[in-house]
N, C-alpha and C positions, 0 to 999 in steps of 0.2 A: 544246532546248526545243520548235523544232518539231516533231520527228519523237515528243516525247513528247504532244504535244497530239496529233499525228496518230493515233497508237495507240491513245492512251486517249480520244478525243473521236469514233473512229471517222469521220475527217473526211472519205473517199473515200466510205461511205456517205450520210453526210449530204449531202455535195454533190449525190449522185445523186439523193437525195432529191427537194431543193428544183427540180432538173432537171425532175423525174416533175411536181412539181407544177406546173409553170409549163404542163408536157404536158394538163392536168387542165382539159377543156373545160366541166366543170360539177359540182357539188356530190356527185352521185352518183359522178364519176369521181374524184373528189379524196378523198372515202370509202374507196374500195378502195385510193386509194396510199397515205392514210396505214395502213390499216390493213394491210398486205404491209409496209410497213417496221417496224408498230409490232413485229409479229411476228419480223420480221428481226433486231431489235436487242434481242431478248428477255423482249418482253411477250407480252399476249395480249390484252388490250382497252384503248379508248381511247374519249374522249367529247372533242368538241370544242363547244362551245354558247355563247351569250348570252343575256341577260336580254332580253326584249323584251315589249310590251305592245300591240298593234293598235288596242286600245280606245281608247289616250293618244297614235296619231299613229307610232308605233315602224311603220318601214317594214325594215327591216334585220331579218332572221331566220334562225338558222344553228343548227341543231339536230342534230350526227352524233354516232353512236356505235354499237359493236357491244358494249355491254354487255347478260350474258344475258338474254332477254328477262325470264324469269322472277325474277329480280332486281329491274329494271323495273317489272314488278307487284306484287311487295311493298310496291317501294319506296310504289308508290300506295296500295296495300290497307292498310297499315299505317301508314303516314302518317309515314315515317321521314323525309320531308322536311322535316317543322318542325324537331328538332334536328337536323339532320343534322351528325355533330362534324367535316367534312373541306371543308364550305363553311365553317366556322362559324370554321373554325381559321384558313382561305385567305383571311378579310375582312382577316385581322388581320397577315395578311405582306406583306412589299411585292414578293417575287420567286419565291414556291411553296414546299411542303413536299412534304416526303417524310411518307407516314403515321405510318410511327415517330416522326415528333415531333411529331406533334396534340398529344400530353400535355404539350409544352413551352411551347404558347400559350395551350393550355384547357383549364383543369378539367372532366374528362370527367364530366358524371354518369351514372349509373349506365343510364338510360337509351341513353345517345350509346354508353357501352361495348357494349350488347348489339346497337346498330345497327353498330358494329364489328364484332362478332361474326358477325353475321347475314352481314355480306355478307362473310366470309371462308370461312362456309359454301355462298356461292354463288362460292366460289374466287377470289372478291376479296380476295387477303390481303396483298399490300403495292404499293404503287404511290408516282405523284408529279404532285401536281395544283399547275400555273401557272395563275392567276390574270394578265387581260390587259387592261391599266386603257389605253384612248384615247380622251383628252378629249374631249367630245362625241359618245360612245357608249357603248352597255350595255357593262357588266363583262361580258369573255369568261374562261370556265376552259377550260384543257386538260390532261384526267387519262391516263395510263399506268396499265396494272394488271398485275398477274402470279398467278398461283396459288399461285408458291413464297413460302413466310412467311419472307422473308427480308430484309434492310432492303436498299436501293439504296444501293451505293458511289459515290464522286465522281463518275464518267463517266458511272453512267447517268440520276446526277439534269441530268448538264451535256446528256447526249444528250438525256430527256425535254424538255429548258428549250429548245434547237433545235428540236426536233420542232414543237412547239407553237408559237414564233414563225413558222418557216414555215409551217407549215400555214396558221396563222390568216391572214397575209399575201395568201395566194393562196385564202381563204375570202371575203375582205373587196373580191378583186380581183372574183371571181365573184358575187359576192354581186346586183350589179347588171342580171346577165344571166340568171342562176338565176329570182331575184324573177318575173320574167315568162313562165317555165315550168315553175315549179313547179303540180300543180295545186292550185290554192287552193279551198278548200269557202267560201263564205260564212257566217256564224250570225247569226242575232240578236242583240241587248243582250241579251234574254231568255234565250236559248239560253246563251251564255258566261254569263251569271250563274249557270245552274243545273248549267252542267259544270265550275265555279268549285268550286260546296260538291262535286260529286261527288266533286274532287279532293281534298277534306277529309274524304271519309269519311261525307256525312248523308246520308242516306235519302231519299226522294222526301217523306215525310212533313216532314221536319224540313227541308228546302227549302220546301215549302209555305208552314208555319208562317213563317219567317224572311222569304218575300218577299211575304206575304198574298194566295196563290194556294191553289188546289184541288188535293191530290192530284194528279189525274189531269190537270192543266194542265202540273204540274211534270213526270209525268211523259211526258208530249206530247212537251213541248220538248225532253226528254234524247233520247226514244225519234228522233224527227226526225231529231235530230243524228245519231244512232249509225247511220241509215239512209242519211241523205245520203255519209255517209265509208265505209259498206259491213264496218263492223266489225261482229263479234258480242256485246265482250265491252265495258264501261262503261271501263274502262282501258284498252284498245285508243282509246275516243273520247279521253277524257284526251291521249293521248300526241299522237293529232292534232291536235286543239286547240292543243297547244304547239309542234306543229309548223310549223303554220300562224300562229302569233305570235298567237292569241285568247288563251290564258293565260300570264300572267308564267310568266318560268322558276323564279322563287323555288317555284313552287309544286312543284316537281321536288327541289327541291335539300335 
């Protein structure tokens, strides 16, 4: 039994793993080792993150992933994050799915299938996202992704489910020393309110309307922002924002 755990669990890698990661002097450096091993054990992208809210007191903020970027922008531009059917599925297990079986938890609609689709087009085509529930703090997920459409066998849903505890582990260890070198932008109420709707897709105009500002107030505060973080692109501000814990991650997801 053990030499079959060892085989099929990859246990000599794993170990060396969680080793790498103990090595991981900061968020940045724990980034690259999960992602060298995600790679090693036969993915090619990974996201590790939690819910968090800065607005409501949420001091704890872990935001990693090297999914493509252009992906990312979709996901914004298109607003694939309200149904999104692999959060949606993940609320509803107590220990992670493999994507082949969203359709066992959730009636996919028609939409949630094309945002399947979509991101298979961007060679997101099967993976395995653990969901990581500790009492008194934000739900963390941890997804594996791969390009081949292919479903995950036992060992590499049992390797993804490792990967992800570790990692998180030694996220949550960093987490407390990160916080105070990460560089943080400041925003207004103001600002986070209106890079709030941007992340829903409304226009400078229809922020206006909604918060009974001017045009060109609304869009001030956006423009501000997007200078202070030194992006060019309104999704690029988006992504910082959540980086920074100013937007829930729900709004990602």
């Amino acid at each position: 039994m053990a030499n079959r755990i060892r085989d099929c669990g990859r246990l000599d890698d794993l170990t060396r793993f969680a080793q790498e990661c103990a090595r991981a002097g900061n968020l940045g450096d724990l980034q690259g080792t999960i992602d060298a091993a995600v790679r090693e054990l036969g993915f090619r992208w990974f996201t590790l993150l939690h819910n968090v809210d800065l607005r409501h007191g949420g001091g704890q903020r872990l935001f990693l992933t090297t999914y493509p970027p252009a992906w990312l922008e979709e996901v914004l531009e298109e607003r694939h994050y309200i149904e999104d059917p692999i959060h949606a599925a993940c609320a509803r297990t107590p220990s992670g799915l493999a994507w082949d079986r969203v359709g066992d938890v959730l009636e996919l609609s028609s939409r949630q299938r094309s945002i399947l689709k979509r991101a298979r087009d961007h060679d997101l085509a099967a993976g395995y996202s653990l969901p990581i529930r500790t009492p008194g703090e934000p739900e963390a997920i941890f997804t594996v992704a791969r390009p081949r459409d292919e479903p995950l066998d036992a060992a590499e849903i049992l390797t993804a489910r490792l990967l992800g505890s570790v990692a998180y582990d030694r996220a949550r260890e960093l987490l407390g020393e990160e916080i105070r070198t990460l560089a943080f932008v400041s925003l207004s109420p103001r600002q986070v309110e209106c890079i709030a709707f941007v992340a829903q897709g409304k226009s400078d105009w229809e922020i206006a309307q909604i918060l009974g500002l001017s045009r060109d107030t609304v869009h001030e505060y956006v423009e501000s922002a997007r200078r202070r973080y030194g992006v060019r692109r309104r999704t690029q501000l988006v992504l910082r924002a959540v980086r920074d814990g100013h937007l829930n991650m729900d709004a990602l997801l």
